[in-house]
N, C-alpha and C positions, 0 to 999 in steps of 0.2 A: 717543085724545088725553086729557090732562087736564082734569077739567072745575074751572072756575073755580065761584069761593064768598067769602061774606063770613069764613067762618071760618078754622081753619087756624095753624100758625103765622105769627107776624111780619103775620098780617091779608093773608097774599099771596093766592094760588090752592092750593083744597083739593085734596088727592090723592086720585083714586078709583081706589084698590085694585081693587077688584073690578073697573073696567075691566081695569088691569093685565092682571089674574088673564085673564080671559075670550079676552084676546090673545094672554098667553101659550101657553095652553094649546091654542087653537086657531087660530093663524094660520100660515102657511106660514113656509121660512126666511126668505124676506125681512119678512115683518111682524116674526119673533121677534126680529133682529137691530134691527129698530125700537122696539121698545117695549125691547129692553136698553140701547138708547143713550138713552132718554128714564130709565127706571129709574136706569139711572147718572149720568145728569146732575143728577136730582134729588136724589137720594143725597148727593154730591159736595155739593151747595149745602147739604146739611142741611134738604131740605123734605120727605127721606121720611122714617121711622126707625120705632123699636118703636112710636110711640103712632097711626100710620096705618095699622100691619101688626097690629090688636091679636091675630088670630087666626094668626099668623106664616104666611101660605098662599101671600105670594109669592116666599121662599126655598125651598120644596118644590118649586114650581110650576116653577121655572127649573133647576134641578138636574134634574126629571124631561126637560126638555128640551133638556136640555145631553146628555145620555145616548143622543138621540136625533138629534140635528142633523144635516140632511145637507148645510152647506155650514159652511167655515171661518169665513167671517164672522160667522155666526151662533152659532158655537161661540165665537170670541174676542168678540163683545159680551156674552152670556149671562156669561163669566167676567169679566168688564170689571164685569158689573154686582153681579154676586156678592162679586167683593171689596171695593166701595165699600158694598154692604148689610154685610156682614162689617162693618163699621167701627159701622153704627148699630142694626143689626138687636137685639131681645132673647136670653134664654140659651137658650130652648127652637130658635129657628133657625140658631144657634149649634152648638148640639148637631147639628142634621141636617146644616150644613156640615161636621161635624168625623168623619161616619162614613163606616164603609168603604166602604158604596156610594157618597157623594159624591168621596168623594176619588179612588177609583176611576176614576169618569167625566173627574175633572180630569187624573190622574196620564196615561193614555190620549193626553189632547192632546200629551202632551210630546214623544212621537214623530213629530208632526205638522209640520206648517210652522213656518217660524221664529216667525211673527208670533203662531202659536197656543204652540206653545212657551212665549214668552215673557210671554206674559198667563197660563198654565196656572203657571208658575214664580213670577210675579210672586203670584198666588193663594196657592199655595202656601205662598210665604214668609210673607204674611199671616196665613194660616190656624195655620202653625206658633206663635203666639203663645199656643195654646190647647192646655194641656199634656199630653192626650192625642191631638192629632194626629202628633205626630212617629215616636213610636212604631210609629205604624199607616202612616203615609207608608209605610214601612221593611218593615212585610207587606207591602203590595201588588208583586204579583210586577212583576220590571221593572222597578221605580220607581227604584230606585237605582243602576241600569246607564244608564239613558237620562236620569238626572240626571248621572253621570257621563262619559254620552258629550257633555251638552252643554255639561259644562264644560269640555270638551275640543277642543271646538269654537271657531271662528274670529272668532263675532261674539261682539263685545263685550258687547251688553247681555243676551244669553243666558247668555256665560260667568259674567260676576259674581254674576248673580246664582244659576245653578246653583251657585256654590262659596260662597258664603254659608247657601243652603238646606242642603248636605252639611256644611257648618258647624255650625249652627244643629241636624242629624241628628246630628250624631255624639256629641252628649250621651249617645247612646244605643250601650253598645256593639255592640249584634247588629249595629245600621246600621254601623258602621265596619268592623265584617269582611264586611260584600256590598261597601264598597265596596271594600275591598280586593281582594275575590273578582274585583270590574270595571275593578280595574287601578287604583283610587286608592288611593295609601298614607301620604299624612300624616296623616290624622287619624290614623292607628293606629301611625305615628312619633311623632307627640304621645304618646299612649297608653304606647308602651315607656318616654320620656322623662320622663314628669310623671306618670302612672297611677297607684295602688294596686298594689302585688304583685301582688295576686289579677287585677287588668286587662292586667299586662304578662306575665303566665305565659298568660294566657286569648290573646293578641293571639300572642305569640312560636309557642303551641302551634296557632295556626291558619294561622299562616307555613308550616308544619311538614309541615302536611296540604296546603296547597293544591297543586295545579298549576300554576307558575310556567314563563310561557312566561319565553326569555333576554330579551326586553322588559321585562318584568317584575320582573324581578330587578333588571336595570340600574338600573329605576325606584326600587326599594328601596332600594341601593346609593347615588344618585346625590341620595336625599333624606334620607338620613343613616339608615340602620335599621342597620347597622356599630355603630356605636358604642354605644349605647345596651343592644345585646344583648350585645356583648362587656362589659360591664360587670356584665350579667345572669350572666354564664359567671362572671365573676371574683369576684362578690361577693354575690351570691346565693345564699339555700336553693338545698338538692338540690332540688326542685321548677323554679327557676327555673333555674340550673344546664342541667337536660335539658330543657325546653319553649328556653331559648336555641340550645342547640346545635344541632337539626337545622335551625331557618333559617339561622343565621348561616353551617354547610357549603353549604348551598343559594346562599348571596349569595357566598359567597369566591368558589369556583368559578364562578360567572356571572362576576364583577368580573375575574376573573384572564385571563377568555377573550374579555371585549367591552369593559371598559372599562380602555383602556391608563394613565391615571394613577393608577387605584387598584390594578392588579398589584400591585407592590411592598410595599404594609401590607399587603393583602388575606396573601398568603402571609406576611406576618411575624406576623400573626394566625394565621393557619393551623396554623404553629408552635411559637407555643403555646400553642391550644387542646388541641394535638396531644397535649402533657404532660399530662391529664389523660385516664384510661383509661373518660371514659364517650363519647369517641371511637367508643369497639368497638364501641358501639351502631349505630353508622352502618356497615353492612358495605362500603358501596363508595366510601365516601373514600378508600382506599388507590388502588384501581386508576385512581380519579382522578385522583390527584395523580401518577400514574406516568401519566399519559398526554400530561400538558401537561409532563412533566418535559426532556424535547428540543426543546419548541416556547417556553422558556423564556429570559431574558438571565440572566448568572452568579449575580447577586443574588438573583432568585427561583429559579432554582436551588437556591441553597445554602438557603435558606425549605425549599426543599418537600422536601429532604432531610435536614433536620435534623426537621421534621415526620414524614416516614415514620419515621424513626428515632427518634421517640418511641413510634409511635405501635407500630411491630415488638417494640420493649421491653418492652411493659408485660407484666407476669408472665402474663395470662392473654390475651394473645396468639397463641395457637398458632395458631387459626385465620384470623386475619386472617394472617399468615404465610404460613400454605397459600395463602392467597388470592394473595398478593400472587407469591408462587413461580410459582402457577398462571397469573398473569397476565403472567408473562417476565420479573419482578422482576433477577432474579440476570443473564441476558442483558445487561438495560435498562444494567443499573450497572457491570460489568466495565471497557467503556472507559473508565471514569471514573478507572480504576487508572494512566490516564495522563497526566491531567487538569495543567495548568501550575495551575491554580489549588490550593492546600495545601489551605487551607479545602473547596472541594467535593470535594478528593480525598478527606481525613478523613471527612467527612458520608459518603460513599458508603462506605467500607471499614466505616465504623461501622455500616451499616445492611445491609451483607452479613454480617458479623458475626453481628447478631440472627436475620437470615433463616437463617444456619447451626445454629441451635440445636439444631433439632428436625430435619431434614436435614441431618446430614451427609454422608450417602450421596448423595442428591439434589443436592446441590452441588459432589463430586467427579467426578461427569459433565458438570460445567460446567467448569471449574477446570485449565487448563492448565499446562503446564510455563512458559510464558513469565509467566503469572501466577504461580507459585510464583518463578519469578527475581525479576520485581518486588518481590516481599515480602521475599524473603532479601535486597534490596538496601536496601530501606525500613530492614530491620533492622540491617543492616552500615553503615551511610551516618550522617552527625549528622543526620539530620534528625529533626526535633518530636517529643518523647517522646507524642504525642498520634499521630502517624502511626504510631512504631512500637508503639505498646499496638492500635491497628485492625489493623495484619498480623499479629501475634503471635497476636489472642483467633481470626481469620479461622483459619489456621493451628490453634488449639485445640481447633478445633471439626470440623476435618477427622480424618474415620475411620482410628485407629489400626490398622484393617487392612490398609488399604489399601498394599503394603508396594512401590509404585512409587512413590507418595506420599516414605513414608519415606527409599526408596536417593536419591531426588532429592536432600531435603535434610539429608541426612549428606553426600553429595558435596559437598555446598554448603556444608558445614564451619557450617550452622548451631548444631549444640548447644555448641560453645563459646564462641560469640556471646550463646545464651541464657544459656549460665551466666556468663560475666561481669556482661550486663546485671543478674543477679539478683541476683549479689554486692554490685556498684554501688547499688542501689535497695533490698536491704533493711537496709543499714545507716542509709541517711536517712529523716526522720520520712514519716510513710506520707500520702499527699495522696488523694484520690479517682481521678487519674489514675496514680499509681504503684501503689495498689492495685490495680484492672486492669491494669495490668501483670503486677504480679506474678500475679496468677489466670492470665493469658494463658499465663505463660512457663513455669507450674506445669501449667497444662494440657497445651501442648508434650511437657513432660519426659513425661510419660506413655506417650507413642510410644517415645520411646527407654531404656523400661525396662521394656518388654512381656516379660510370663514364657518366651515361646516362641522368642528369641532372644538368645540366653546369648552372644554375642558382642556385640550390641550392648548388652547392658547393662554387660559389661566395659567397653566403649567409656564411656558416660556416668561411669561410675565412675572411670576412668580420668581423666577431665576434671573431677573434683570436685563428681559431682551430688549426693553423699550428702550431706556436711555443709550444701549450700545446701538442702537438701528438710529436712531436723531441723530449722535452722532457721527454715525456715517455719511451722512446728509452733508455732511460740511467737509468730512476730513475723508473720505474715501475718492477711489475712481469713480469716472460716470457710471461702468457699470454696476458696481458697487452700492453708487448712491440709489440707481435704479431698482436694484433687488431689493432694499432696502425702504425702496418709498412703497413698493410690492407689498413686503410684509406688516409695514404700515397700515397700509389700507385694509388689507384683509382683517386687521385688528379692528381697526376703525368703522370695516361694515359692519361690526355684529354692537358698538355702542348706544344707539337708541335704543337696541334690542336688552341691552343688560341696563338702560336707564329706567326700563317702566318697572325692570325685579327689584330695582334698588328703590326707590318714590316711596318713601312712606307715608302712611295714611291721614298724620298730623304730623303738625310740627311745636313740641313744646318752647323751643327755643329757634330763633331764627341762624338758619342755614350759614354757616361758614365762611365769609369771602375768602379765605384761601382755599375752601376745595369746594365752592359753589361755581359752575358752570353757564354762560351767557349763552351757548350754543347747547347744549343739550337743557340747560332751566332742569338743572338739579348738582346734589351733589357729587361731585366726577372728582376721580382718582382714575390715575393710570391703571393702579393693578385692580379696582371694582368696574371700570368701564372700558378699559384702553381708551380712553380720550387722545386725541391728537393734541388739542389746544391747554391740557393738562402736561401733555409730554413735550410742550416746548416747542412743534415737528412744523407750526404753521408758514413761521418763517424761513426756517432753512430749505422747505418744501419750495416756496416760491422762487429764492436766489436760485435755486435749478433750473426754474424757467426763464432767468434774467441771465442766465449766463448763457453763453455761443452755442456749446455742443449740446445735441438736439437729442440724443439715445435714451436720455431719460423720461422727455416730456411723458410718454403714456403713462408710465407708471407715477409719476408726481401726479398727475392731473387724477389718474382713477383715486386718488389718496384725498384730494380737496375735495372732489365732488361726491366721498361721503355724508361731508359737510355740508350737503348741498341737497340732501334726501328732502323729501315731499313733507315730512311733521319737521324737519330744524333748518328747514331752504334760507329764510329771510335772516336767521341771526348768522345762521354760516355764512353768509354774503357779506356781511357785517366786518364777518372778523378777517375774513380775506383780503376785504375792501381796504380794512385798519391796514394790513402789512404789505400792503401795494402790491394786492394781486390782481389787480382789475388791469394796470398796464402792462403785467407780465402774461395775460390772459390773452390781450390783446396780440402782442406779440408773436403770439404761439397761432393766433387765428390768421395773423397776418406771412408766418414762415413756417410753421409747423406742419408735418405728412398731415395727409386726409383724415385720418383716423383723429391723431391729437387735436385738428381744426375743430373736428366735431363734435369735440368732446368740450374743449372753450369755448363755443357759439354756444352749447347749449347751457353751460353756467353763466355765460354774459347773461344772456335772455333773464338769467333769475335774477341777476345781481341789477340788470335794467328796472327790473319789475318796481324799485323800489324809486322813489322820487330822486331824492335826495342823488344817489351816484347818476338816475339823468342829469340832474344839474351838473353833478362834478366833471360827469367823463363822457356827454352826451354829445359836445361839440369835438373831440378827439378822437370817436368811435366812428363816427357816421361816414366821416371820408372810406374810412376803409373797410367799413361793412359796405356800404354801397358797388365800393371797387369790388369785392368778393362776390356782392350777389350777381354782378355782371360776369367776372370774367374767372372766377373758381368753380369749386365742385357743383354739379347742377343738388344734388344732395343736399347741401349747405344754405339752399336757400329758403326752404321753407322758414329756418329756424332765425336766418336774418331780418327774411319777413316779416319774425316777430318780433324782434330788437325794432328795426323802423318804427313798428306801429308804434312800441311803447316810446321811440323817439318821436314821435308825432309826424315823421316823415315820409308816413305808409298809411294808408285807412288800414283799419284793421281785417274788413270785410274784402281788400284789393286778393284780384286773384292774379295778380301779377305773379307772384312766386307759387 
């Protein structure tokens, strides 16, 4: 008991400590739970404080017995009484309430009964006031899972105040991703919303990593972490950029499959995040979004197909491709070819499309006859030049060997379909969707001007592919131009072959100068030979190699150097030589991949052979053939070797190269 005295404050009854103490330390629970409810009564009133505790021994004394207690009662007054000392006590017991042993023994209560709880919380929040306990709350293991399971909890004066203490924590970020870890996620919504960079990269990239049960997510979802990361994706460093994106796939995908009002942005988000290629990061959002794609309404549908279809696109997609292939992609979208809705039917043709790129073999084992009618109908029908550019590039992309393929849609009276559309389309100004087009229907022609059937190339010729393919040379894309200088050539191989059918065996009257030939030495018509230099094709062929973007070189060069065959080599050089292809040759040797290099060194070599262009281009060649044979492909130089010699700058016998 307290013993009374004349001294003291206010002249009341003096405190004797040391009884305190003596009680503390050794009385049973029911005495300790007594002298804590006398300690805190006096406390309370302001008749204990630092000048009766001078040697601070009764905040040690109650903390070691708080660590010890073996009933609740006694555990909830000891902290009853702790927190009212906390209000008067000096800095040095201050300090002992504020360490990890102490707070330890506190944090402990929280799992306990509600009544203990709530005085261990009440503590707590007090104690928080002292600017190195918050931090340390946040070590002790547990402490912020079982401050989170009580805010989550049903009685009110536990809840408040547990969410004012995680409040009060989350000054601190480490605390804000346990809680997160323990299923609470606003503070770390704050964080994404109001944070520093460096806080909203750190919080987004621990989204990233967690294990997020679909509880979880919804929770995320459902207290706004959407938005604020999407903002990250859109407007943020590369840093912030990727710590966004793998949560923000992680919340679509929950939202899209548990919570029914956010479906609909979720996937319109989806779509496009989809447009930017650090998607690929994420290997299995493809097969994701193919799996909710039939458990979908038309809307999110058309989201998560316009999303694959980015996401198929992007240039170093191959393997997500494979992926998506692998996972029944091409199967999944087929009936879609019949779809009443325009919109998801485009979205899906457009995204069989890209999955055809790199399989096209692979996709003609899918790919039936009823489906090629579809398409030949798509094409033949008015409908949306947006539908017909998706069956045309589909159709593009399928293997021009495949010659069941082909007889189908030749019966189908397809290729006069295409070469109208082409006619139609490349006289008007060129849009992004008529461009694709036109690659599409240039790709097509490629089927039906294959070297190894000399009747169907009569066939296209016939229906006026030539002049539409020259003029793609000039007025199309590069890729465009390139399929195009393709179908050229494959014409153009089989021309000496149809000049020796044509040669007649006398000539009563002398040969034509308008359809007598210099390069082939007969007479040449487009539709009897396919002649290139009859179709106009020589020059527009070469400004391809004069111009910057390099995607077409192979295909323009396999197109001259039919020209360039062993029986019409020296006039074909000729005529190349006339339309200033000899420096556009050069060019191509001197910047042009391996492949294109070697394909111009070996036409120089011919075009060298001849005197006259050594004189012209003999002095202009040599610098940078010599650079080449030194310090380019080892490949490349035999055939240099031979340019030197006939430059006189090489013995011909040198086994230098």
């Amino acid at each position: 008991m307290p013993r009374t005295g004349g001294g003291g404050r206010g002249g009341g009854v003096a405190v004797d400590v040391e009884d305190f103490l003596v009680r503390v330390k050794n009385g049973d629970d029911a005495e300790l739970a007594e002298v804590a409810r006398e300690v805190a009564a006096l406390a309370e009133q302001g008749r204990l404080g630092e000048d009766d505790d001078e040697d601070g021994v009764l905040v040690p004394a109650l903390l070691a017995r708080l660590a010890g207690a073996g009933t609740a009662e006694a555990r909830v007054r000891v902290m009853a009484a702790l927190r009212r000392l906390a209000r008067c006590v000096g800095c040095e017991s201050k300090e002992r309430l504020a360490s990890i042993e102490s707070l330890s023994s506190i944090v402990r209560s929280l799992s306990r009964d509600v009544d203990e709880a709530r005085e261990a919380i009440a503590l707590l929040l007090d104690l928080s006031d002292i600017p190195q306990v918050r931090p340390r709350i946040g070590r002790i293991k547990g402490s912020i899972v079982m401050l989170v399971t009580l805010r989550n909890a049903n009685e009110p004066d536990t809840h408040d105040d547990a969410e004012k203490l995680l409040h009060m924590l989350s000054s601190n970020p480490q605390n804000v991703l346990l809680m997160a870890e323990a299923g609470y996620f606003r503070p770390l919504i704050n964080y994404l919303k109001e944070g520093s960079d460096m806080n909203k990269i750190l919080m987004a990239t621990a989204i990233s990593k967690m294990f997020l049960s679909e509880q979880m997510k919804s929770s995320l979802g459902e207290d706004g972490a959407v938005e604020p990361l999407v903002e990250m994706f859109k407007s943020g460093n590369l840093e912030a950029k990727h710590s966004a994106l793998g949560p923000l796939l992680q919340l679509l995908f929950s939202v899209t499959s548990v919570l029914m009002t956010l479906r609909e942005p979720a996937s319109a988000i989806l779509a496009a995040i989809a447009q930017s290629d650090r998607i690929l990061l994420h290997k299995d959002v493809a097969p994701q979004m193919l799996s909710l794609l039939n458990l979908s309404s038309p809307v999110i549908q058309l989201h998560l197909l316009r999303a694959l279809n980015s996401i198929s696109g992007h240039t170093n997609a191959k393997r997500a491709r494979a992926k998506i292939r692998k996972n029944g992609g091409v199967q999944l979208l087929l009936p879609f070819l019949t779809e009443k809705n325009v919109d998801i039917k485009i979205a899906a043709m457009n995204f069989i499309f890209n999955l055809s790129k790199d399989a096209s073999q692979e996709l003609t084992e899918q790919i039936r006859d009823t489906h090629l009618k579809i398409f030949v109908k798509i094409i033949s029908s008015t409908t949306s030049g947006n539908e017909k550019t998706a069956a045309i590039g589909i159709l593009s992309n399928l293997p021009v060997t495949d010659n069941k393929i082909t007889e189908f849609l030749t019966e189908a009276n397809l290729l006069p379909l295409l070469i109208s559309l082409l006619e139609t389309n490349i006289t008007t100004s060129l849009t992004p969707q008529r461009t694709s087009l036109l690659e599409g229907i240039a790709g097509v022609l490629i089927r039906f001007t294959v070297p190894w059937d000399k009747k169907l190339q009569s066939l296209a010729v016939g229906h006026g592919v030539v002049p539409c393919l020259v003029k793609l040379l000039s007025e199309g894309s590069i890729k465009a131009k390139s399929k195009a200088a393709t179908s050229l050539a494959q014409l153009s191989q089989n021309s000496v072959a149809l000049r020796k059918t044509k040669l007649p065996r006398w000539l009563c009257v002398a040969p034509s100068a308008e359809t007598y030939c210099f390069v082939h030495n007969c007479q040449c018509t487009v539709k009897s030979t396919f002649c290139l230099v009859k179709a106009g094709a020589i020059s527009p062929l070469i400004q391809i190699l004069e111009d910057d973007d390099r995607e077409a070189d192979g295909a323009v060069l396999e197109a001259l150097a039919t020209l360039m065959q062993d029986e019409i080599w020296e006039n074909g050089s000729k005529v190349i030589e006339k339309a200033s292809g000899v420096h556009a040759l050069l060019r191509i040797a001197e910047a042009g991949n391996s492949t294109s290099q070697e394909k111009a060194i070996w036409m120089l070599e011919r075009i060298f052979r001849l005197e006259a262009h050594r004189e012209h281009y003999g002095e202009i060649a040599q610098a940078l053939l010599i650079d080449l044979a030194q310090k380019g492909d080892p490949v490349l130089k035999p055939m240099i070797g031979k340019i030197l010699a006939h430059l006189e700058l090489l013995q011909t016998q040198s086994s230098y190269f």
